[in-house]
ZAMARGU-4260 file (C-alpha; in steps of 0.2 Angstrom, whole numbers, plus 5000, padded with zeros to 4 digits):
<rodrens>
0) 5000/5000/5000 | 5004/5016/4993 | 5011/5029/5009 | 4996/5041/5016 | 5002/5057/5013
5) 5004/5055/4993 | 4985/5046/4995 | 4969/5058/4989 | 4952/5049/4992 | 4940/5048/4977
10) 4924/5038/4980 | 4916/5031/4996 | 4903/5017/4992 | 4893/5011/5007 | 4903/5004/5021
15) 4898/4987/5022 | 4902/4968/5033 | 4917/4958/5025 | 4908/4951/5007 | 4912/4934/5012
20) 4906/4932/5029 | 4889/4924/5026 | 4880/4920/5039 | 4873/4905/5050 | 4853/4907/5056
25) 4859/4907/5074 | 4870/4921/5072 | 4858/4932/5062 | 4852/4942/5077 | 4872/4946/5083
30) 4882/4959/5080 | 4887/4964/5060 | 4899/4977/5061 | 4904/4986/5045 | 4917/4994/5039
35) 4923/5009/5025 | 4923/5007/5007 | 4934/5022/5002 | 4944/5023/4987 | 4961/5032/4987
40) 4974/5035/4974 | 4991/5037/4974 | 4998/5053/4968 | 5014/5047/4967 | 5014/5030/4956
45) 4994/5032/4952 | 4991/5016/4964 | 4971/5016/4967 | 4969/5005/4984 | 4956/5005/4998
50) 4958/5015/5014 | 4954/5005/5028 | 4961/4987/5029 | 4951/4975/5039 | 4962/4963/5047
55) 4966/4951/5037 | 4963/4936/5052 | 4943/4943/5050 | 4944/4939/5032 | 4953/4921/5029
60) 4955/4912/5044 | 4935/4912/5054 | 4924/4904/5040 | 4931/4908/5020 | 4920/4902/5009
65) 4926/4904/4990 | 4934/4889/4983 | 4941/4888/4966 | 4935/4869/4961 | 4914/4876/4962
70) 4917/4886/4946 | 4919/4875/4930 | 4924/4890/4920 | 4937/4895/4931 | 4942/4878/4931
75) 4944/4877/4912 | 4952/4895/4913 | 4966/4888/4928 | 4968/4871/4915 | 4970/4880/4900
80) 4982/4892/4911 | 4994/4877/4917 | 4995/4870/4900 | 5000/4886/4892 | 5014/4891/4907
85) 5022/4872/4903 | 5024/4876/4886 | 5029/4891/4884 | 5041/4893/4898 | 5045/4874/4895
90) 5044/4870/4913 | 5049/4852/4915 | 5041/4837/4928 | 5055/4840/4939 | 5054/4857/4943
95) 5044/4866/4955 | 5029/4874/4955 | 5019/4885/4970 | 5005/4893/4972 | 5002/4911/4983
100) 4985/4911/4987 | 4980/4892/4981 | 4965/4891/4989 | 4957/4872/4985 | 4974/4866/4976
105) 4963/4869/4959 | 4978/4877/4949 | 4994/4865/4958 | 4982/4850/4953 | 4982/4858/4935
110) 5000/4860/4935 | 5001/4841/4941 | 4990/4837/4925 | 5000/4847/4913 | 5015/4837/4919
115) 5023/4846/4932 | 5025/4835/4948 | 5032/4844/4962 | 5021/4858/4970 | 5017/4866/4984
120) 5001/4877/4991 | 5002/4891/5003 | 4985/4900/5008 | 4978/4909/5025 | 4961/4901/5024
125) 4969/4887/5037 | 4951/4876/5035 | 4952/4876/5015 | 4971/4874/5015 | 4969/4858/5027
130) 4957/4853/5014 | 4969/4854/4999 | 4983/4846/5009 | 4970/4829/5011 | 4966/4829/4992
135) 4983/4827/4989 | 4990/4847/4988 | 5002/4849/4998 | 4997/4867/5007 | 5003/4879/5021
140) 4991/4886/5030 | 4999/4903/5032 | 5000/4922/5027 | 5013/4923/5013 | 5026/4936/5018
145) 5046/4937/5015 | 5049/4928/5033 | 5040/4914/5026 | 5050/4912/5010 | 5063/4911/5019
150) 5058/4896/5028 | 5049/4890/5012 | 5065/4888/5004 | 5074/4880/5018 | 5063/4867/5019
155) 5056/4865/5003 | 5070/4874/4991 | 5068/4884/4977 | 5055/4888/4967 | 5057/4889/4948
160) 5039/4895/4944 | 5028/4903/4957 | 5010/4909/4952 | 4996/4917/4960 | 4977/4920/4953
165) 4970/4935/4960 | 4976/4935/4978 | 4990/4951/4973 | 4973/4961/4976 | 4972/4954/4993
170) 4988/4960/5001 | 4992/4974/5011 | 5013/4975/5010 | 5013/4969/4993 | 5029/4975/4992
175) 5036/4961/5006 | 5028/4946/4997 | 5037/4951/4981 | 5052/4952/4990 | 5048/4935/4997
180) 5043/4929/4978 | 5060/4935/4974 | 5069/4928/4988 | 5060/4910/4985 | 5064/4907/4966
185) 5079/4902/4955 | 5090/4913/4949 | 5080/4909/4930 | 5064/4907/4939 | 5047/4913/4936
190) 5034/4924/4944 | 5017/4925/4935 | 5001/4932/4943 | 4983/4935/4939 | 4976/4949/4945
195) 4955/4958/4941 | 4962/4973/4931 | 4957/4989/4934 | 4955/4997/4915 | 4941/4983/4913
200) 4931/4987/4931 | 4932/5006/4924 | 4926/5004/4906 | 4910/4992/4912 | 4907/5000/4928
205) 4911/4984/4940 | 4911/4995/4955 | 4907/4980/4965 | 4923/4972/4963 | 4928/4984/4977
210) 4928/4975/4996 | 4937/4973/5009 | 4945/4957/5003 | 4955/4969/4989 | 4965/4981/4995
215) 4972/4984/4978 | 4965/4989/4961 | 4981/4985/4950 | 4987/4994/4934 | 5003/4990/4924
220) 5011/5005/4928 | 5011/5005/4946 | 5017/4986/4946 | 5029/4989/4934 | 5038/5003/4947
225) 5035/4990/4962 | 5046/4977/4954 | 5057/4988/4949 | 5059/4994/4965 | 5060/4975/4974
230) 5071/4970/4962 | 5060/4961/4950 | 5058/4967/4932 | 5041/4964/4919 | 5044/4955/4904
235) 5025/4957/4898 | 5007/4956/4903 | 4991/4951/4895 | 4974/4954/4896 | 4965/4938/4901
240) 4945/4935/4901 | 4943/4929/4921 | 4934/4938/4935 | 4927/4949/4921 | 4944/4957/4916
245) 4961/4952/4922 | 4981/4954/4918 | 4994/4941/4917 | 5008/4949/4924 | 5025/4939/4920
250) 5042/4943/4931 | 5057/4938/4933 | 5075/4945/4943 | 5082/4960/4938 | 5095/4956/4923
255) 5087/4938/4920 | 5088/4929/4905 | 5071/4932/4898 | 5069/4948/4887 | 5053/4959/4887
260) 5041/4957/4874 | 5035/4976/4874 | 5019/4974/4881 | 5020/4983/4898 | 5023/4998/4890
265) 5010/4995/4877 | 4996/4992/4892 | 5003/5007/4901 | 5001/5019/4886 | 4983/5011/4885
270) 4977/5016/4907 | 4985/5034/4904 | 4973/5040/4888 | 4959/5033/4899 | 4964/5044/4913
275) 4968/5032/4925 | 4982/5041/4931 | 4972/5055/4935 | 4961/5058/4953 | 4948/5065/4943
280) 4945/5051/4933 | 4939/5040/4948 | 4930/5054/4955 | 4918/5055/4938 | 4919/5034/4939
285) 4908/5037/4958 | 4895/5047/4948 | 4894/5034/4934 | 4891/5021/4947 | 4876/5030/4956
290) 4868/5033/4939 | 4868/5013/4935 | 4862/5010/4955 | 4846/5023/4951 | 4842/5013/4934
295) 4842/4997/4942 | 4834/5000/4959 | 4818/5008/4947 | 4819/4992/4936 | 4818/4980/4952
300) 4807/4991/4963 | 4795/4994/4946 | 4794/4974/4943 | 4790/4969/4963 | 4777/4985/4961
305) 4768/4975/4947 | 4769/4959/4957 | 4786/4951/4949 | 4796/4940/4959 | 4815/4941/4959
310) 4829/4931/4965 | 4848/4934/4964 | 4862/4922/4957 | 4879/4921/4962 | 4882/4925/4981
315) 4899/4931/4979 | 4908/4941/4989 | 4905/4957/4975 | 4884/4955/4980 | 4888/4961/4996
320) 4895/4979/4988 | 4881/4979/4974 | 4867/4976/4985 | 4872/4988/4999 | 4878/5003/4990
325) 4861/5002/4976 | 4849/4998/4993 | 4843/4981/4987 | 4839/4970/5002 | 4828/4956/5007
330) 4812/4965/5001 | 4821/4962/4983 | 4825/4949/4983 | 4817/4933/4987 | 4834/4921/4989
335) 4849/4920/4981 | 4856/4904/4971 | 4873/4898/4973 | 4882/4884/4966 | 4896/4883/4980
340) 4887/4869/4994 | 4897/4879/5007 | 4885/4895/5006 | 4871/4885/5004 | 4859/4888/5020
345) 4868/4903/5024 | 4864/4922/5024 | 4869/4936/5015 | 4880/4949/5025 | 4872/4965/5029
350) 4854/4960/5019 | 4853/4942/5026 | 4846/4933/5010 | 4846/4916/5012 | 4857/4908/5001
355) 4850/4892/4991 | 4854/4879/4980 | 4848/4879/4961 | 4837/4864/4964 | 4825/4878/4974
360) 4823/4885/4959 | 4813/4870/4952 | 4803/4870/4969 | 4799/4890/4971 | 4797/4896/4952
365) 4805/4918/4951 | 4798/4928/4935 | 4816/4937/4936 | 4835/4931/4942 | 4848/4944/4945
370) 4866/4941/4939 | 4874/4945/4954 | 4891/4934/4949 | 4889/4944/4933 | 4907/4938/4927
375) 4900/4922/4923 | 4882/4929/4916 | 4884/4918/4900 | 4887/4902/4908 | 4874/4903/4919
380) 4862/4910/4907 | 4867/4892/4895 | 4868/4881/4911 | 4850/4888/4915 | 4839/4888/4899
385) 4827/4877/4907 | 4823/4891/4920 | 4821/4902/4903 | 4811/4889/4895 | 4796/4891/4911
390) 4795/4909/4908 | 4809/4914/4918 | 4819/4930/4914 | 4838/4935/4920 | 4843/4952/4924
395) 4861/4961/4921 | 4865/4973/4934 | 4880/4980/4923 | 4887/4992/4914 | 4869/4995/4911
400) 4856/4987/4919 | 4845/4977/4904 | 4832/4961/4905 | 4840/4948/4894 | 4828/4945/4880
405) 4834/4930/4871
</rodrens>
């Protein structure tokens, strides 16, 4: 995180609970608390980040819901990942492979498929990480952090690829686990991260990517000046399709033997003639947001005047931001549908929707679904025809709220 006399805040959304803290029925009627959703930028390296930090121990290591394994896209996306990192970097079944952030062991378990063999997990969510490690993933259960590495290494040696899938927007010092990254690998080594992009959350209005979970909203050019600065150096980056809109961020050691391919600088010339290296941009980005919230709270609150029902889909930890900031609650909405069995019998944070499986659907017939998981709207939209076929009609909260006529 960017220091706080160089930070400038630009747009408060409604302070809300953590995202991902759903909520057993006996602990509905305790305590909630909520916290700020401020956006700050950086007007030294253009960093955008949030202001408060929840501590991370409230976020991962009570009850963390989101596993990799539940989204069969993301699944594909994480196979087809593995598969392309063994060929191009021609990574070879005795070299190493980990994982910062690995969650379920999805992506390591890929790597093993794709014919790397050795790999190790290290994620905070102690109950998940537990779980990877019985599957057969090996996993520690622990912040990742430069002390760390340095035990990493000790016991396990180095690392010649190390990966991450969007937990680089989770961390507070990012600058320490890059050290640690650094520290970890082999002098030829790899470090190649996924991260939600923030051009992408500007141009469609994906406000609700913003909780408490992600500290950082990552642009090239501000990574490329925190390698720089850790000793790392960019060799290219890509725009990649999950989480709505990510980058693929590829590093090695200062001086090492792969060349850049021109891309980071190609990216950057891209976020600066959208603005995004100015305060004022974010600040127009807040008014942009409010205007899609109006428009959909009159499209939901005009269909429950006439009588329509609605349900969401997707409890993810963005429907907390959404349905807080836009005033959408339990009046709404009738339930949400989530494919992930551990949210199912819980409730949303802050509105307290009960969350259900798909198979209620079949049981309590919706005229209208809202997308909350709007990053996989097409998949849910083909895996739910038979909803479409009964009469049933999804809803798209964003970039402009629409009913999905097809």
């Amino acid at each position: 995180m960017c220091d706080s006399a160089d930070l400038e805040m630009v747009m408060a959304l409604t302070p809300t609970p953590p995202g991902n803290n759903f909520l057993r029925h006996e602990e509905l009627a305790l305590p909630e608390p909520s916290y700020p959703l401020d956006l700050y930028f950086c007007r030294r390296c253009h960093h955008v980040q949030l202001g408060h930090v929840v501590d991370p121990k409230i976020l991962y290591q009570k009850d963390y819901f989101y596993v990799s394994g539940t989204s069969s896209r993301f699944v594909e996306h994480l196979r087809d990942y593995a598969l392309d990192m063994v060929r191009r970097f021609d990574l070879s079944p005795g070299d190493f492979v980990a994982d910062i952030g690995s969650n379920d062991g999805t992506c390591l378990r890929c790597f093993q498929e794709a014919g790397t063999k050795k790999v190790l997990g290290v994620d905070p969510a102690t109950k998940i990480a537990r779980r990877a490690t019985e599957s057969g993933i090996e996993t520690v259960g622990d912040f990742f952090s430069y002390d760390l590495a340095l035990a990493l290494r000790e016991k396990y040696g180095p690392a010649t690829f190390i990966t991450s899938h969007n937990a680089c927007a989770h961390i507070d010092n990012l600058a320490d686990v890059v050290r640690g990254v650094r520290h970890w690998l082999t002098d030829d080594g790899l470090f190649v991260l996924e991260v939600g992009y923030l051009l992408d959350v500007y141009e469609n209005v994906w406000f609700d990517t913003i909780y408490h979970e992600h500290l950082d909203f990552h642009t090239v050019a501000p990574f490329k000046e925190l390698f720089a600065r850790t000793g790392m150096e960019m060799i290219g980056v890509q725009r990649v399709s999950p989480q709505g809109g990510s980058i693929r961020v590829m590093a090695q050691k200062a001086g090492g033997p792969r060349a850049a391919d021109g891309s980071v600088e190609a990216l950057i010339e891209q976020e600066h003639a959208a603005g995004l290296n100015k305060p004022e941009t974010f600040v127009r980005f807040g008014q942009r947001v409010n205007e899609v919230g109006t428009r959909l709270r009159s499209l939901v609150k005009s269909l429950t005047a006439n009588g329509k029902t609605i349900a969401g889909y997707g409890a993810a930890t963005k429907s907390t931001t959404l349905l807080a900031h836009f005033g959408l609650g339990s009046d709404d909405l009738a339930f949400i549908v989530d494919d992930n069995p551990l949210k199912q019998g819980l409730f949303s944070p802050a509105a307290h929707i009960p969350v259900v499986a798909v198979e209620e659907l079949h049981h309590r017939q919706v005229d209208y679904l809202l997308i909350l998981a709007w990053n996989f709207a097409e998949p849910i939209m083909e895996n739910n025809r038979w909803y479409e076929d009964q009469g049933g009609k999804f809803i798209v909260p964003m970039p402009v709220p629409r009913i999905v006529e097809r």
